[in-house]
Structure formats: C-alpha cells, structure tokens
C-alpha positions as CSV (number, residue, x, y, z in Angstrom):
1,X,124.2,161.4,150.5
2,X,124.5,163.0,153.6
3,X,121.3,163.7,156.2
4,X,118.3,165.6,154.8
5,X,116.1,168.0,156.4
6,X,113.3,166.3,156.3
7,X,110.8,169.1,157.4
8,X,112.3,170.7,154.1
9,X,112.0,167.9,152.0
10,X,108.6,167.4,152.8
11,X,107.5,170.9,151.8
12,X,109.7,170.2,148.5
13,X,107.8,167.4,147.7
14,X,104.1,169.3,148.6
15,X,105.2,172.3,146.6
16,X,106.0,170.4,143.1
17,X,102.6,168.5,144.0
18,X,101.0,172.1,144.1
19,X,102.6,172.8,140.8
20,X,101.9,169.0,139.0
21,X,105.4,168.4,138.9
22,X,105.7,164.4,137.2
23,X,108.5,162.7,136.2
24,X,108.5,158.7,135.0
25,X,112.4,157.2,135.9
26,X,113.3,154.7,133.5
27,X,116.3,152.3,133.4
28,X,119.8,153.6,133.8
29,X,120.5,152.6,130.8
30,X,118.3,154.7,128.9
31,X,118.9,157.5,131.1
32,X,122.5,157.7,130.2
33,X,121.2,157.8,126.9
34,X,118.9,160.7,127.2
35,X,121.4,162.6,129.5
36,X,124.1,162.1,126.5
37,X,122.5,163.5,123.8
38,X,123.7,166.9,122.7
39,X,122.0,170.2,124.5
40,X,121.7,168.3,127.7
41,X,124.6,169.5,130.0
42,X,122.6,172.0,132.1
43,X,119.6,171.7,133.7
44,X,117.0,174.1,131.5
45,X,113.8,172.9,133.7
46,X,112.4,171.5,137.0
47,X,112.0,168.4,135.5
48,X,116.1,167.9,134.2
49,X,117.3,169.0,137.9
50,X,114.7,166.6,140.4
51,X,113.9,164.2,137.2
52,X,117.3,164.0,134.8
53,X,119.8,165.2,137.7
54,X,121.6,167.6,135.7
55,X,123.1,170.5,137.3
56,X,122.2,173.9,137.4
57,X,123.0,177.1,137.9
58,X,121.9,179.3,140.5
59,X,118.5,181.0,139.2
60,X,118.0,179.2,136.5
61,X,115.0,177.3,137.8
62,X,111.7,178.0,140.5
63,X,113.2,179.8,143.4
64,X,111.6,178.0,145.9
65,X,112.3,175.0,144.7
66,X,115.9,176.4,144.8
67,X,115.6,177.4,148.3
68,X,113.9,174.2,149.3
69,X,116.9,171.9,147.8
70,X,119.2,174.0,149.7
71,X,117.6,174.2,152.9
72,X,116.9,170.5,152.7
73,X,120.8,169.9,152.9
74,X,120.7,168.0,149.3
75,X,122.7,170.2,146.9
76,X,126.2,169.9,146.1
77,X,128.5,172.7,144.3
78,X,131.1,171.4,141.7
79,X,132.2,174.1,139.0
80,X,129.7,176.7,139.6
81,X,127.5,174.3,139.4
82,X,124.5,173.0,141.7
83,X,123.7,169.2,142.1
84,X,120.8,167.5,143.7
85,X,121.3,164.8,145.4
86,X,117.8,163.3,144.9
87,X,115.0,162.6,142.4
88,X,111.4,163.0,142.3
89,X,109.8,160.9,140.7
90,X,105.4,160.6,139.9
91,X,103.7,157.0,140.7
92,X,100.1,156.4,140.9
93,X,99.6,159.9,141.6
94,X,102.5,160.6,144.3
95,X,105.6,161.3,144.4
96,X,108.8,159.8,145.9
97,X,111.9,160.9,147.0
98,X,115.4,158.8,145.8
99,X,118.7,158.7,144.9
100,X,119.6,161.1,142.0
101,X,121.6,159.7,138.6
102,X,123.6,157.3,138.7
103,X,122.9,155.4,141.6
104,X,126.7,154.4,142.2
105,X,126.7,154.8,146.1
106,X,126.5,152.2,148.5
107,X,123.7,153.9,150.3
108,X,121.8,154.6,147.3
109,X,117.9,154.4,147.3
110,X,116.9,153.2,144.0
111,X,113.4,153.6,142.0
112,X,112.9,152.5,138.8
113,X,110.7,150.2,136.3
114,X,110.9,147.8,138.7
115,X,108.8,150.2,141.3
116,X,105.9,150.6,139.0
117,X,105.9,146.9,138.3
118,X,105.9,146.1,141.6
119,X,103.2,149.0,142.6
120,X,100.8,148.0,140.1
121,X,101.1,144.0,141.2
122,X,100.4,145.5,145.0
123,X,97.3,147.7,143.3
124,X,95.8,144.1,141.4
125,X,96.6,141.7,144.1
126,X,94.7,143.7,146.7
127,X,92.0,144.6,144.6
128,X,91.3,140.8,143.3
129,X,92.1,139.3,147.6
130,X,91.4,142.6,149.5
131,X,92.8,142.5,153.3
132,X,90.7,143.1,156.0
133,X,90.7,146.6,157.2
134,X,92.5,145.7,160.7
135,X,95.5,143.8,159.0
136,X,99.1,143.9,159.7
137,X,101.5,143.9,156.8
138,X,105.2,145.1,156.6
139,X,107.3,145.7,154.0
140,X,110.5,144.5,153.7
141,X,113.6,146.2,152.2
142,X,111.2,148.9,151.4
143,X,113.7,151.5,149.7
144,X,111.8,154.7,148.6
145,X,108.5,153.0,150.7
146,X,106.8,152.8,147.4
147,X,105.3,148.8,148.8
148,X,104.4,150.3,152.4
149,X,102.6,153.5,150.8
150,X,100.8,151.6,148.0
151,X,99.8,149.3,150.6
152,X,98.6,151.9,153.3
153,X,96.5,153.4,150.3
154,X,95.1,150.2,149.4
155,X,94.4,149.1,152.7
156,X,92.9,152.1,155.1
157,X,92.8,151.6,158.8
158,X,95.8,149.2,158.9
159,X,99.1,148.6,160.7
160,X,101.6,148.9,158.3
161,X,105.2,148.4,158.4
162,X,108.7,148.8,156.6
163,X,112.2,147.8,156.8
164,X,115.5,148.4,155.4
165,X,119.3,148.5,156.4
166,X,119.7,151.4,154.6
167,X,119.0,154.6,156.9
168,X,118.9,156.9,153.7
169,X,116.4,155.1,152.8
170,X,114.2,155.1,155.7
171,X,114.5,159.0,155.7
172,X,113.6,159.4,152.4
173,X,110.9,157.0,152.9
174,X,109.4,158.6,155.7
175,X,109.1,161.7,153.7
176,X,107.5,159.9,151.0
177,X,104.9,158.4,153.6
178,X,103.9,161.6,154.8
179,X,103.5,163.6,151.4
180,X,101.0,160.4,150.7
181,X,99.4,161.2,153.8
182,X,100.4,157.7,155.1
183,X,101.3,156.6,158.7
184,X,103.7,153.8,158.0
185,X,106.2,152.5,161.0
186,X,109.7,152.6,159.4
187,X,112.4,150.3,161.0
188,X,116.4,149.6,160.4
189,X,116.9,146.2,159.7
190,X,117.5,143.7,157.2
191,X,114.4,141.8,157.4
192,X,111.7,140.8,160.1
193,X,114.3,140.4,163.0
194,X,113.2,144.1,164.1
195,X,109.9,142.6,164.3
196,X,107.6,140.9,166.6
197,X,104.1,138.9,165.8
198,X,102.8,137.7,162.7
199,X,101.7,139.5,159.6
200,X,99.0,139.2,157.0
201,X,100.5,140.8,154.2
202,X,104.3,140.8,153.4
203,X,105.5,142.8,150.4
204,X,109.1,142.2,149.5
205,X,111.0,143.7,146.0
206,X,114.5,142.6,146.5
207,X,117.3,143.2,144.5
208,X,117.9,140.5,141.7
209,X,120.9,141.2,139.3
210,X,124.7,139.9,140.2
211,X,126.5,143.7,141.3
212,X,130.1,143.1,141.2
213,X,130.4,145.9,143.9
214,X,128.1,143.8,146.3
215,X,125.6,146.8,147.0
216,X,122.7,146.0,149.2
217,X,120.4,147.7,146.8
218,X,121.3,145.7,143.7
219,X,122.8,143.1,144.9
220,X,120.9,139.8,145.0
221,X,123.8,137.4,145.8
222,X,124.0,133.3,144.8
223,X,121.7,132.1,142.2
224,X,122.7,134.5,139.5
225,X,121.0,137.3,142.0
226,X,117.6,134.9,143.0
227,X,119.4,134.1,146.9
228,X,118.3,137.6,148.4
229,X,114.7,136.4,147.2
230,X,114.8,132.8,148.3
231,X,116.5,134.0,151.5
232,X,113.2,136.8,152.1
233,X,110.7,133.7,151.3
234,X,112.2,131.5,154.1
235,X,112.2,134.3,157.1
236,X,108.9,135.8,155.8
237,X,106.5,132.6,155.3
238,X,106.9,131.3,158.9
239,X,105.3,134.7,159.8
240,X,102.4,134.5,157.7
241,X,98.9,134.3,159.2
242,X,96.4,131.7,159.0
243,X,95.3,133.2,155.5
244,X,98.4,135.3,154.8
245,X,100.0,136.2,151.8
246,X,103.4,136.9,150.8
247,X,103.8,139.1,147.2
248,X,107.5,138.9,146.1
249,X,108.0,140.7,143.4
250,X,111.3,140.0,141.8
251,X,113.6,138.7,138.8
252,X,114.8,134.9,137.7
253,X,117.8,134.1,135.9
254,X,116.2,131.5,133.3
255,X,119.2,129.0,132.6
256,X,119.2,126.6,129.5
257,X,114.9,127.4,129.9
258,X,115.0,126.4,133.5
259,X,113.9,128.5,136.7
260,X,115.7,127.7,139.6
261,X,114.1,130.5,141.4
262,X,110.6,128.8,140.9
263,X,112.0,125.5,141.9
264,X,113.3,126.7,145.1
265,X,110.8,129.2,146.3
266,X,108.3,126.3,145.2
267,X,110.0,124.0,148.0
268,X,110.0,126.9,150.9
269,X,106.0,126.8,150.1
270,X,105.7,123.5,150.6
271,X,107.7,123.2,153.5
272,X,105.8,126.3,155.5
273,X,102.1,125.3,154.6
274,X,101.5,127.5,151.6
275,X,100.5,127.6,148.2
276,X,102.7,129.6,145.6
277,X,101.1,131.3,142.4
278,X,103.8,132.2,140.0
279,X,103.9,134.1,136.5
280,X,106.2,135.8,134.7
281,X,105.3,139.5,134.2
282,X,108.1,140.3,132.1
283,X,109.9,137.8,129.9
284,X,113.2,139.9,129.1
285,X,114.8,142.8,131.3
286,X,118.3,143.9,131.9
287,X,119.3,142.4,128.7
288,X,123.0,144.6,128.8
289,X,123.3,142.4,132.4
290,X,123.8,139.1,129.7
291,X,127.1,140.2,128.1
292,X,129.1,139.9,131.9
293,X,131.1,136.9,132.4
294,X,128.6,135.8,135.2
295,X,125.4,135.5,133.0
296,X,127.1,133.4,130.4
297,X,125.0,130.6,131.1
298,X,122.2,132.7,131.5
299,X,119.0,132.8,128.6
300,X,117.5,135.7,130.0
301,X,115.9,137.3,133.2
302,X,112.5,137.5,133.8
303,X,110.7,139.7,135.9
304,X,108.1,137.3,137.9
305,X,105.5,137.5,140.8
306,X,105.7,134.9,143.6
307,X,102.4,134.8,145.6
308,X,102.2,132.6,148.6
309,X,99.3,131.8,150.5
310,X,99.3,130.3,154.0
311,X,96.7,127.5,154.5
C-alpha cells in the first residue's frame, strides 16, 4: 500500500462515524466465502467497498466518501474498476483503519477476531485491576492500534505508547488514534528497544500461526508460531514495574494435549519475579491451519491470555 493522506483519512473515518457506518471483519476464511457467492463482484454499498473490499465503479457509492478514498491516495484502478486499499472496520464503538482483502502483502496491517478478543481482554482486565491514572503502558506490535486506543480509553490521563516495524501500520494507527480522540506516541521498532524506562502496563497480540511466507504480521516463528510470544514475554517482563502487568494475548499450538507455550512463558515468570495467570479463551481457531504439513503433530490451537504480574 503506498503512503496515505492522513489528513484525508482522518476526515474518512469521521464522515462514516457521522453516518453510523459499522462493519464486523471476520476470518479470511469466511470472507472468501461471503465474497464468492454469486451477486457479489461489484461493490453495491459503502459497506462491500470499506467492509468486503470489492471494487466499484465510479458513482456507484457516497460521493464524499468517493472523493475522500481518492484524495486519501488509497484507490487503485484495474478494469474500470476502483479498489480500496483499506478497510474500516467498527470495535467498541470506533472505527479502525487496515489492510483491505486479502491481506497477502508484506506490509499488511491485519484486524480480525483476534482484535476483538484481544480488545475485550484489555476492557475486563482493566476493569477487574484498574491502573492508576498517571501509568505508563506501551503497546507492542500494535498493528491497527486497537491495544493502545482501548487502553488510552480505559485509562484517561496516561502515557501511552505503541510500536511496530511496520510503518503502514503506524500511519494507519495514528489515524485510528485520533478519530478515537486518543493521544497515543507511535514508534518504529520491533519491540521496546525504541524505548526507555519502565512500564506498568504492556499489551502485546503477536502473531501466532506458522506463515510459509515469513510475514511479520502472521508470522510467529519456532514453536509451531508460540516464539514471537515467548520472545515478547522475555524483553517485556524485565520492564515491568514494581506491580506491573503484562497481558499477552495470543495462540498455543496444543501438541499430543500439551502446551509448550504455557511451559515456557511459565519459566520467563519465574525467572523475572512474576506471577503468570493463564486460560484459554478459545479452545479451537484456525482449524484449516491443521491440514499443512507443519501442524501435523498439532491437536489444535488455542487462543489463550497470559497475564503476568511483577511482585
């Protein structure tokens, strides 16, 4: 995707607020099912261009929205027809700017399931151990921002970070900050290297299936995809307050009914000072992921919350 206007994008965004624009992304498996069905190869509504990234042709939709795609820089031409590069989708009331369908680029920035998940664990975990209102928490690999906005929300009055390597991301995440009214700090870098100090909330949804392409995004390396996350645990508990919490919000290949993720991130805990709270919160995603060669040892994969807890 090349560089947005972000100035544009942002008045995109307010504009389908103004007009309760709301879309729910699902998996992109069962988009491609939706998109396949018979009827569905132009865009007949807001919602299929910025939602089901059809294409369009020219007038067939709001005019301003129209005019705010193109003067964001984010439409493509291919046949006659238009292309948007992104998708908008609704969360908790907002809505955030990604990637549009598929998500095949190596710059792509990916929401999802996984983003709701992950939002609502934010949304509980703050509401059952609130932070103080002066705290300092970053979020790291922070994609569409969706952890550093819910966060910010949840949390008025404090200093609140994000990273990622991916500058599309950042950009689109900046936008996504502002339309939520949100002042978050948004850094390039792969972790907390960009960072100085210690933190006393660190929010972290890392990528957890194998990707045979090796894209940051959806790639979560060794482990059948649990290394990115064991890798995030061990840079981000040594920068935990006195107090501190680390949410990591992720997925576990369960092998022969064993989770080496838990057994490792269990051993980073003890070996920084904190306690680790673990649960599964779903037992069974990404079931199609099971029939490649590298899950054939492989039960299932579980979506699971890690909490740690500096003593």
């Amino acid at each position: 995707m090349k560089s947005i206007d972000k100035h544009a994008a942002l008045d995109l965004l307010m504009h389908l607020q103004s007009i309760g624009y709301q879309f729910v992304t699902i998996t992109p498996a069962s988009h491609g099912r939706v998109v396949a069905r018979a009827g569905r190869k132009e865009a007949q509504s807001i919602r299929d261009i910025l939602g089901w990234s059809q294409p369009y042709r020219p007038g067939a939709i709001d005019a301003k929205v129209e005019r705010l795609l193109e003067d964001a820089g984010i439409v493509s031409i291919e046949d006659q027809l238009r292309h948007s590069a992104v998708r908008v989708s609704s969360l908790h009331g907002l809505l955030f700017l990604h990637s549009a369908y598929p998500t095949e680029a190596e710059d792509a920035v990916f929401f999802g399931p996984d983003s709701y998940r992950f939002a609502d664990l934010i949304e509980r975990e703050l509401a059952a151990h609130p932070c103080a209102q002066d705290a300092r928490i970053i979020d790291i690999g922070t994609g569409a921002g969706v952890g550093a906005i819910v966060a910010a929300l949840a949390v008025p009055g404090a200093e609140v970070l994000a990273t990622d390597v991916n500058p599309q991301a950042l950009a689109l995440a900046s936008v996504n900050a502002q339309a939520a009214g949100q002042d978050v700090a948004f850094l390039e870098g792969r972790d907390l290297g960009e960072t100085e100090g210690r933190f006393d909330l660190i929010l972290a949804n890392p990528p957890y299936i194998i990707d045979d392409e090796e894209r940051a995004y959806r790639d979560g390396g060794g482990m059948h995809g649990g290394e990115v996350s064991v890798d995030m645990a061990q840079a981000a508990l040594p920068r935990l307050n006195t107090g501190g919490r680390f949410i990591l919000y992720t997925g576990s290949a369960i092998v022969d009914g064993q989770d080496q993720l838990q057994q490792r991130l269990g051993k980073s805990a003890e070996r920084n000072g904190c306690s680790l709270s673990y649960r599964e919160l779903d037992r069974d995603v990404f079931g199609e992921e099971l029939e490649h060669s590298a899950y054939a040892d492989v039960d299932r994969i579980a979506v699971v919350a890690a909490i740690f807890t500096r003593a």
